[in-house]
N, C-alpha and C positions, 0 to 999 in steps of 0.2 A: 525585699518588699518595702515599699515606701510606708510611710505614716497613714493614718487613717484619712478616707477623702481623697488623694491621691491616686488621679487617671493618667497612667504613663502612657501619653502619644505616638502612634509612626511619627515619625519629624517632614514633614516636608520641607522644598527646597526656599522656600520664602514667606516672611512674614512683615507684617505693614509693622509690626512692633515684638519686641523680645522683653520681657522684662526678664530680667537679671536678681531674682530672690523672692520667694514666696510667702512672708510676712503679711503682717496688716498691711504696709505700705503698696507693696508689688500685688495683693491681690484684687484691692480698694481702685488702682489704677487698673489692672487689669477689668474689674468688673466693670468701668466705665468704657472702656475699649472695646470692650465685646458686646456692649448694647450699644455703641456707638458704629456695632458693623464691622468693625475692624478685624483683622484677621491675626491673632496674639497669641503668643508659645510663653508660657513660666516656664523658667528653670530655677529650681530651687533645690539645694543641699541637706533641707531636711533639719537646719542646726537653729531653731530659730531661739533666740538670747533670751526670752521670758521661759522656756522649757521646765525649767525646775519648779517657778512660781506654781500654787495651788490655784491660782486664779488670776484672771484678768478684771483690774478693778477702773474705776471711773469712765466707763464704756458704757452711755449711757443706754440702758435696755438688757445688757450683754454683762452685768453687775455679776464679778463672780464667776462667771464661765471660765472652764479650765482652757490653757491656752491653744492643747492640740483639738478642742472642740469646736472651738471658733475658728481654728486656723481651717478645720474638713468644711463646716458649715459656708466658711468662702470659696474653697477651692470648687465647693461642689456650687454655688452660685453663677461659677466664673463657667466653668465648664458646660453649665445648663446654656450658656449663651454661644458657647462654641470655641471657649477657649481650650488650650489644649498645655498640658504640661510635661517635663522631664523631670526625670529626679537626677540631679548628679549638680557640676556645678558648671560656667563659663570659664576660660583660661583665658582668654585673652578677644579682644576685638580689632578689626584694622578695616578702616576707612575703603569702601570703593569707590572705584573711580566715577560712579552717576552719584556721590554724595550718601548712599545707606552704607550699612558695613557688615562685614563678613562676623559672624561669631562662633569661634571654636570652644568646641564643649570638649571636658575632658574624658570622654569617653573616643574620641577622633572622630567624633560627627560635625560637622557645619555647616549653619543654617547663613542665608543673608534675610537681613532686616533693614528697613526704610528707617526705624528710628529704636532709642535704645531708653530703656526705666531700669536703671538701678538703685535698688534696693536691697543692698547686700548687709546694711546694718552695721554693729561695731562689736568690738570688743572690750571685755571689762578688763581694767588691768589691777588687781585686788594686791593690798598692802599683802607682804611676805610673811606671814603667820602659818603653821601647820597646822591645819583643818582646815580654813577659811573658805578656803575654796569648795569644798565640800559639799559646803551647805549655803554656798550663794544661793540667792533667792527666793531658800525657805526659812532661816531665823538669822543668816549676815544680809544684810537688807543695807540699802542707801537712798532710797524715795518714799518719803514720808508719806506721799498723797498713794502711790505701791501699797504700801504695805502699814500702814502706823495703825491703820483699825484693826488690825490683825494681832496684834503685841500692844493693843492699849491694856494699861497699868500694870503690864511687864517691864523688869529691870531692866534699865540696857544702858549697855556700854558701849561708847562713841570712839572709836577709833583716833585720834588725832593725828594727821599726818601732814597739814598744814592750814596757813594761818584761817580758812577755812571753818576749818572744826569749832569755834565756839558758836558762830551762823547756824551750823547742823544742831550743835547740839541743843540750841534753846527754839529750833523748830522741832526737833522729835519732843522736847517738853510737853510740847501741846497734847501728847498720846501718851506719855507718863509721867509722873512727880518722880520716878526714881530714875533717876539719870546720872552717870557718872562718865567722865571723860579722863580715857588716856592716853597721856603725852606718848606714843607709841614711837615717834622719831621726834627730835629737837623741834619745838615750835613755841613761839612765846606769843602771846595770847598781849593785846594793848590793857590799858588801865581799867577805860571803858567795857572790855566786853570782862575781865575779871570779878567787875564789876555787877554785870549784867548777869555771870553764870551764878556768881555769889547770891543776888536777889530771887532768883530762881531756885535756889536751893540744886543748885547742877554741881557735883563734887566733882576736883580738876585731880588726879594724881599721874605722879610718874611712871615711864613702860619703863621700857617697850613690853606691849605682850609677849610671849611665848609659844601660847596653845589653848586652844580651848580643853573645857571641863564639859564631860558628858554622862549621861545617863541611860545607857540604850540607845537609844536613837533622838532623845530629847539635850538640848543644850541645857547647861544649868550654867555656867560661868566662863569665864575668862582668867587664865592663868597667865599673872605676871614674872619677867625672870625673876626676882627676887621671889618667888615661891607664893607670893600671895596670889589668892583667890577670888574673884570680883564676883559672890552674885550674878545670874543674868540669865534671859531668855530670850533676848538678840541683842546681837553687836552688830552697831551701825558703822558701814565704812566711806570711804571718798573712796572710790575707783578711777581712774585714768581713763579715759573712752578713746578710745581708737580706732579709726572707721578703719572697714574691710573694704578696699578700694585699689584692690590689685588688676579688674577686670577695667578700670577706670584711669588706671595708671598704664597701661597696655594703649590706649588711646589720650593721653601726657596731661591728663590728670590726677594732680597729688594731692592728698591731704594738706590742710594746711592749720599751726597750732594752734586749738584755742583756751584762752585766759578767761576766768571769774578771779574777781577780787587780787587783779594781780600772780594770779598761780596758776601756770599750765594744769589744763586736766584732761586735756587731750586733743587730738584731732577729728576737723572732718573735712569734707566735701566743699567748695564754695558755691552757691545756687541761688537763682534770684527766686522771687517771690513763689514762683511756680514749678521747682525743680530745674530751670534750664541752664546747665553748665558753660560756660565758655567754649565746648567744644558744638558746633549747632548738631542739631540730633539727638544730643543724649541729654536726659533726663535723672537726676536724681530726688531720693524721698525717702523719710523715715529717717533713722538715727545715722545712716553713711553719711549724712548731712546736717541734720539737727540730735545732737547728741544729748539734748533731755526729750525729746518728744519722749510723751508716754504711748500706749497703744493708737489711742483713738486719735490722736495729734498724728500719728504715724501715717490712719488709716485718712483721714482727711487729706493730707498731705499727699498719698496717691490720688485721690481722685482729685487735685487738683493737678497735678501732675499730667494724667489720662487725659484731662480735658483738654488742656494746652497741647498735648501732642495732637490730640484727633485733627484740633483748630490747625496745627500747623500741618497736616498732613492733608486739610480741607484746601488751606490757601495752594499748597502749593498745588492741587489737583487742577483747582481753580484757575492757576494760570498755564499749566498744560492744557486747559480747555481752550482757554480765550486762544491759544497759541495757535493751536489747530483750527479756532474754527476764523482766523483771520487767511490761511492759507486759502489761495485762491481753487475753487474745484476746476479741473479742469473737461474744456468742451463740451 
């Protein structure tokens, strides 16, 4: 059974548009497509990256909404207009020969579609600590604007895993006075910002972490190898984003590295203003492509997306018109 919200469709053999993931992104374009007329299949896998968070925050109106509430609350908007979904995921797509493209699903169903929205999102790739992963989302946090009102004047400790981390660390200040950074892999910090964390009252020591410290189910600290104990009731990390863009590489689209401050932190998608890929047709949005968008950045980002595809699905109609109606009738 799918998530809540979730209308699993017969698949028909054609669609003016496929999006490719069921997020804020893919459903914000989808809901513009399906009031635009257009005839549109979500396929979505059901894994969307905020799942653990207790809420979705700076979504203005939607303050707070858990994220499979919001995610049914779209699906079921998109669907009231006549869109239609799958659950499972795309494997692959290939170009046909009139310019749409064929897309196989891995269930061995394939639909063809005129144009392609993906929004397949990223992947975190979290510093190598036992627990950490655990409890992504709800107390190892990395977006301050996420999650900082959540853990304001909770202890937290900032992961440090490159040159990075004093930037992080004297922005979550803003959400607590106790702040403490560890050097969890080799990173040396300039004059200036030792400076900076020193005025802050932000204390630097040496890792690597180990492990976290728990209490039931609640975090209370950070355990160093040397045996010390850090206090704490989130530890903030830098994750690695790496767009999920295998349905997009199937069509020779690859990821490509991106740099803040000098230091890989991961890949995505290349896309102009409006999601359109170098490949014509396909469309990307949301974090496959911009790897800070938060929700609502995500969810705009499809409807800009939607829009631009309708418009190009308009023009080209437009000139299948004029085409035809310059043919001579005959007798």
């Amino acid at each position: 059974m799918g998530p809540p919200g979730r209308r699993e469709s017969s698949v028909r053999e054609t669609y003016d548009v496929v999006v490719v993931g069921g997020g804020a992104a893919g459903l914000s374009g989808a809901l513009a497509l399906t009031r635009a007329r257009r005839s549109v299949l979500v396929v979505d896998g059901g894994e969307p990256r905020n799942a653990p968070a207790g809420g979705v925050h700076n979504y203005l109106a939607r303050e707070g909404t858990p994220p499979g509430e919001l995610l049914a609350a779209g699906r079921a908007e998109v669907a009231g207009y006549g869109g239609e979904f799958v659950d499972g995921a795309v494997v692959a797509a290939t170009r046909r020969d009139d310019g749409g493209f064929r897309v196989a699903l891995a269930d061995g169903r394939a639909v063809d579609a005129r144009r392609l929205l993906v929004t397949t999102g990223l992947v975190d790739e979290l510093p190598d600590v036992p627990g950490l992963a655990g409890r992504w989302g709800r107390d190892v946090l990395h977006c301050p604007y996420c999650h900082g009102w959540e853990v304001r004047d909770v202890p937290l400790v900032v992961l440090a895993t490159g040159p990075l981390a004093a930037h992080q660390a004297l922005l979550w200040r803003q959400w607590s006075t106790d702040v403490t950074v560890v050097r969890h892999t080799p990173c040396a910090f300039t004059a200036e910002e030792d400076e900076q964390l020193a005025a802050r009252d932000v204390r630097v020591v040496d890792g690597p972490a180990a492990g976290l410290e728990l209490a039931g189910d609640a975090l209370t600290g950070v355990r160093l190898a040397g045996g010390e104990v850090l206090r704490c009731g989130a530890v903030v990390v830098a994750p690695r984003f790496h767009a999920r863009a295998d349905v997009l590489a199937s069509l020779g689209l690859t990821p490509v590295v991106q740099e803040m401050g000098g230091q890989v932190v991961g890949s995505a998608v290349p896309a102009g203003p409006t999601g359109a890929t170098e490949v014509p047709g396909v469309w990307v949005a949301g974090n496959v492509t911009d790897p800070r968008a938060q929700v609502i950045t995500s969810a705009a980002a499809g409807l800009a997306a939607g829009a631009a595809i309708n418009a190009d699905l308009t023009a080209e109609e437009t000139r299948a018109a004029v085409a035809a109606r310059r043919v001579p009738v005959a007798g």
